[in-house]
N, C-alpha and C positions, 0 to 999 in steps of 0.2 A: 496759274491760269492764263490763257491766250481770252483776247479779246479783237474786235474787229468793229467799227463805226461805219455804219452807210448810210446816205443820206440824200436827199434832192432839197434844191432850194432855187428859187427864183428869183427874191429879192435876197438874197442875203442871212436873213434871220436863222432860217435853221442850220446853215451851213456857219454861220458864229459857235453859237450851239455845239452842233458835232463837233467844231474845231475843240471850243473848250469840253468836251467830253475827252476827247483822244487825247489831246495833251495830259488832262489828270491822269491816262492810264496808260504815258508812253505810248502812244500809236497812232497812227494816224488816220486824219477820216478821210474819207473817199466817196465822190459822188456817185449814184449809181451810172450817169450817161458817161463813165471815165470805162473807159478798157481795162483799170486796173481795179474795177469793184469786183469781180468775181472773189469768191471766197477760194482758195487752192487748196489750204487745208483746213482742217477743223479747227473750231474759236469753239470756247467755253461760252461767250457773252459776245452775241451781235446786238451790237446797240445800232436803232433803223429809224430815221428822223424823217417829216419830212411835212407837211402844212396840208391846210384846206386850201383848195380852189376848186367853186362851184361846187362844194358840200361832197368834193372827193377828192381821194389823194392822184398826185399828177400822174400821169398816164405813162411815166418811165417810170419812179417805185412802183406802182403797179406790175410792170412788168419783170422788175426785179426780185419782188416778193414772190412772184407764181413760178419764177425761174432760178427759185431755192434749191440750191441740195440740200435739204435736212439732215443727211448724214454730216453733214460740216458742222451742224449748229448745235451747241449743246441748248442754248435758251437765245430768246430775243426779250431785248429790252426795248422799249418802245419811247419815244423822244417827239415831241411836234412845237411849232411855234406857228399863231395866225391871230388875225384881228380879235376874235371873239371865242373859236371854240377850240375846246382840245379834242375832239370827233377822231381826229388825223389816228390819235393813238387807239383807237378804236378799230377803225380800219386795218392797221399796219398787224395790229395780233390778229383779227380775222384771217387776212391773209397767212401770218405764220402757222397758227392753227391749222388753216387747212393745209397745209403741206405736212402735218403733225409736226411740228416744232415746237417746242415749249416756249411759256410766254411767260415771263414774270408780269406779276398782278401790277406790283407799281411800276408807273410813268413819269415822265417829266412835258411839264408845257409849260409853256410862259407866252403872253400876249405881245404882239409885234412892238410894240412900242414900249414893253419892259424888257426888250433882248439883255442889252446894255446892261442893267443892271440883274440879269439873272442870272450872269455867266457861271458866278458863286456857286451858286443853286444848283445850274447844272454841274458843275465836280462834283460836288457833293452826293445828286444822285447818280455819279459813275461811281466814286467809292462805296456805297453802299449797296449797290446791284450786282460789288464785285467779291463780298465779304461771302 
């Protein structure tokens, strides 16, 4: 299986996160505002991270989501970190959806000030998103 991690972060949090996702799965994560997020070839599992600000995700995932090739993606796994909600992963399969890309049902969140200690948690849900 090929995998691929994208992500947006602003403080930091989710970009911990994706790191510890891609390292579980040999690879590495890449933020969307990087030159080098484009997908080139097909991934089995894009893992798409990325937080609430002002009750929506930032305005470069955004962008990144609507400027999918679905032909790349075999599924999206969906990843957030923010003070209060996990909404983010809501949003993030909305967007895959409507590019018709598949979404696996579970997600991963953890609240800002449990990053630290959810690193765990998140390998864990890359192992098992990749089974």
């Amino acid at each position: 299986m090929t995998f691929a991690v994208r992500y947006f972060s602003r403080s930091g949090n989710t970009k911990k996160i994706a790191e510890a996702i891609a390292e579980e799965l040999g690879t590495v994560a890449v933020s969307v505002d990087s030159s080098d997020a484009a997908l080139n070839e097909k991934v089995d599992v894009l893992f798409v991270g990325g937080a609430l600000y002002a009750y929506g995700i930032d305005k470069k995932l955004t962008a990144y989501l609507k400027n999918l090739d679905a032909s790349k993606v075999g599924k999206v796994a969906a990843f957030s970190t923010a003070m209060l909600s996990a909404h983010a992963n809501d949003v993030i399969k909305k967007h895959a959806r409507a590019k018709g890309i598949n979404v696996q049902d579970e997600t991963f969140f953890c609240k800002s000030k449990e990053v630290d200690s959810s690193v765990g948690k998140a390998k864990e849900f890359a192992k098992a998103s990749v089974k």
